[in-house]
C-alpha positions in Angstrom: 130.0 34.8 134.7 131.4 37.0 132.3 128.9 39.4 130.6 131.6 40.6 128.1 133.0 37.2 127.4 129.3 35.6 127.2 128.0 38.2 124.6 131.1 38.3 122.6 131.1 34.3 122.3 127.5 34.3 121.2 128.1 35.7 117.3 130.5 33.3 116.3 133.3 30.7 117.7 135.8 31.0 115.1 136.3 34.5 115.0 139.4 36.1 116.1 138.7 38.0 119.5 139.9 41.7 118.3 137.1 40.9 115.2 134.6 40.2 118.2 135.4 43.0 119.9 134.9 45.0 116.9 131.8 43.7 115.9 130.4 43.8 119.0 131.3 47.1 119.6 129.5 48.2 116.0 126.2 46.6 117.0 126.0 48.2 120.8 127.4 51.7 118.4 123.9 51.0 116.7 121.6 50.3 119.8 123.1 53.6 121.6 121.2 55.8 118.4 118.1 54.7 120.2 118.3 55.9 123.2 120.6 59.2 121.8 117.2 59.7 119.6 114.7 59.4 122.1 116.6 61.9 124.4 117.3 64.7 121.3 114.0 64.6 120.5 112.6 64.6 124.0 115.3 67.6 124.5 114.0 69.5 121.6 110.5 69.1 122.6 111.1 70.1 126.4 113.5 72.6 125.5 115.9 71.3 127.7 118.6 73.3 128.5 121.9 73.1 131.0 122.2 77.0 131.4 120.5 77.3 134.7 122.0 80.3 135.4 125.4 80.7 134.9 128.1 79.0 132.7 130.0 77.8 135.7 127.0 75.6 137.2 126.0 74.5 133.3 129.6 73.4 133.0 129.7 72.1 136.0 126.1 69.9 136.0 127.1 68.6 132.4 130.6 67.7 133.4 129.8 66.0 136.7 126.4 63.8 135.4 128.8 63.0 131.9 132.1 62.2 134.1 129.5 60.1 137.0 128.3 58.5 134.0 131.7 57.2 132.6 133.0 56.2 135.7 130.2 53.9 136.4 130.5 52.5 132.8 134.0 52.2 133.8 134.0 50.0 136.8 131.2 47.8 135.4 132.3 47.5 132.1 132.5 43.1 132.8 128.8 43.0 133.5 125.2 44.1 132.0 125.1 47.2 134.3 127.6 48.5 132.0 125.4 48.2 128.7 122.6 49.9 131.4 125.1 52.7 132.4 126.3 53.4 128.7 122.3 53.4 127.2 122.0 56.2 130.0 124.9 57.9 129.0 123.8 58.3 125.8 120.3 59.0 126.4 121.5 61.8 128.5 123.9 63.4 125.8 121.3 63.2 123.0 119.1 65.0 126.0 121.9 67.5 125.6 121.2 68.2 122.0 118.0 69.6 122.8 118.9 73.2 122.8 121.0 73.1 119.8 118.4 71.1 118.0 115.9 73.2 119.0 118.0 76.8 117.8 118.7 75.0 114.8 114.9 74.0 113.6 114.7 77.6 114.7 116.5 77.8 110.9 114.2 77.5 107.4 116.3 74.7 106.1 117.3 73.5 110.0 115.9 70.3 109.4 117.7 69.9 105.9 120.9 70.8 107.9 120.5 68.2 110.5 119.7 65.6 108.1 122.8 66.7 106.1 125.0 66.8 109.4 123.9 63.0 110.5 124.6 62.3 107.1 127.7 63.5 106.8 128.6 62.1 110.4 127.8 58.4 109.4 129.8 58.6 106.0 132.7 59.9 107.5 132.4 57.2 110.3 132.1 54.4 107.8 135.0 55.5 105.5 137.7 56.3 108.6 136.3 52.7 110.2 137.5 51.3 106.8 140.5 52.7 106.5 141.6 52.0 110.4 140.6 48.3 110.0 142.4 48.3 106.3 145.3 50.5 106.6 149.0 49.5 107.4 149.7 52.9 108.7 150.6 52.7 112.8 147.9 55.7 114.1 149.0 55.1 117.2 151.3 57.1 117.0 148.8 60.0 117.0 147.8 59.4 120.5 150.0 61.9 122.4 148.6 64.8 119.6 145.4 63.8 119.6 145.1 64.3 123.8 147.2 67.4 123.7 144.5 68.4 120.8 141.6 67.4 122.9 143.1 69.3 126.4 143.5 72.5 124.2 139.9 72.6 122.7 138.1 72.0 126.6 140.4 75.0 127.5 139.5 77.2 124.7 135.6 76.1 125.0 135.6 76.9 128.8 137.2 80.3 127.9 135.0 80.9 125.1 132.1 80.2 127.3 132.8 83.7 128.9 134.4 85.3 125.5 131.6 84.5 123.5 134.0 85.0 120.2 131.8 83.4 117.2 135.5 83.3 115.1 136.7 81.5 117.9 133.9 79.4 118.0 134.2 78.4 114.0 137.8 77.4 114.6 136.7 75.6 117.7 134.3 73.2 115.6 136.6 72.7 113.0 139.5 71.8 115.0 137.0 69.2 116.9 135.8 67.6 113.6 139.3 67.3 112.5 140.3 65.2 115.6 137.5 63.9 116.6 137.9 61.9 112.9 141.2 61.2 113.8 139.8 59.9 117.2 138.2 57.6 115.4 141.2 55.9 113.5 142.9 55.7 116.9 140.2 53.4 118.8 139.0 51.6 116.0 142.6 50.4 115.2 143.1 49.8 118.7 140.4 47.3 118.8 141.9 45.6 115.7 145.0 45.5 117.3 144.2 44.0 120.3 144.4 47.2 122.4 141.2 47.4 123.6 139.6 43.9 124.6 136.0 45.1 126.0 133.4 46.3 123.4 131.7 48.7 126.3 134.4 50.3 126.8 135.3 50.5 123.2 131.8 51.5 122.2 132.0 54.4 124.7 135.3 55.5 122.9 133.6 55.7 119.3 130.7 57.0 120.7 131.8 60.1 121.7 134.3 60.7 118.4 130.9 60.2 116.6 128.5 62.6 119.0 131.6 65.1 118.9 131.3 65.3 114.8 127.9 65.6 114.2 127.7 68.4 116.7 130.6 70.4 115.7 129.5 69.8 111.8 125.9 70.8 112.6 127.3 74.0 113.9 129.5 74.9 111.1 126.6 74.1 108.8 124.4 76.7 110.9 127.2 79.2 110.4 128.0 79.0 106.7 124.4 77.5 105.4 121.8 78.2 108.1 118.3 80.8 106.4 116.3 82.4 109.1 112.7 82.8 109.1 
């Protein structure tokens, strides 16, 4: 049996299937904070970090667990293996926060920032949701910039790795928030449109537009607002 088709036909009969989609999608959105909690905080508390020596083999560990990961969700995406694989995914990226969690607590009012950052994450998610499930605009059309966008700030990261340019850095989070909130008005209209028909795959998408903002806001708010001991 269909896992996708058997969940989504649970909530209601009469709703349209891009509706299911998206309202499936919002509640497994939900239930991934869980396990992204659980792994920040047992991050922080471990001290967890992905620099095990060099920037190459940190890149390299993060990029081949986080690409393993999505491919699995991928190819199971029809059954309950791929709710499994995507709680794991996002346990391990809020495993990933650790060490930025743990610099920014490192901060007097690092725990004021954080709460402002998550804050500022869900109202920004809530009021582009609205407008992509509202709005008449086509943002479709923004797919070809945003993955242009998206190829050009992995390049500059890697390079930065190595360049360790904190201007660079600054434009680099802004430039993330900025599509990454654009992301967000791509796949959520692409569920409404019919675009995107499985709410794993979907949730996956949103995910990471969400995980991508409230890092790269956290860090801008450690830069411009951040007191040390």
């Amino acid at each position: 049996m269909d896992y996708n088709q058997t969940v989504s036909s649970l909530p209601s009969a009469t709703a349209d299937p891009q509706h299911r989609v998206l309202r499936n999608t919002y509640a497994l959105l939900a239930l991934s904070m869980i396990p992204t909690v659980i792994g920040a905080l047992l991050g922080t508390t471990l001290g967890v970090s992905l620099m095990v020596g060099s920037p190459v083999m940190s890149m390299l560990i993060f990029f081949g667990v986080t690409f393993g990961l999505m491919y699995g969700i991928q190819r199971t995406k029809d059954s309950g293996m791929g709710v499994v694989l995507l709680l794991a995914f996002t346990f391990f990226m809020g495993l990933m926060l650790g060490p930025l969690l743990h610099y920014a607590l490192g901060f007097s009012n690092g725990g004021s920032l954080i709460a402002v950052a998550a804050g500022g994450t869900g109202v920004m998610f809530v009021t582009l949701a609205s407008i992509a499930t509202t709005s008449k605009r086509d943002f479709s059309k923004l797919g070809g910039f945003l993955f242009a966008g998206l190829i050009l700030l992995v390049v500059a990261g890697i390079a930065n790795m190595f360049l360790h340019l904190p201007a660079l850095s600054l434009a680099l989070s802004v430039g993330a928030i900025f599509i990454f909130s654009a992301m967000i008005l791509f796949d959520i209209q692409r569920i409404v449109q019919g675009g995107e028909t499985n709410y794993i795959t979907a949730t996956l998408s949103v995910y990471l537009d969400v995980y991508n903002i409230f890092v790269n806001l956290l860090q801008l708010l450690l830069a411009f607002s951040g007191d040390r001991d």
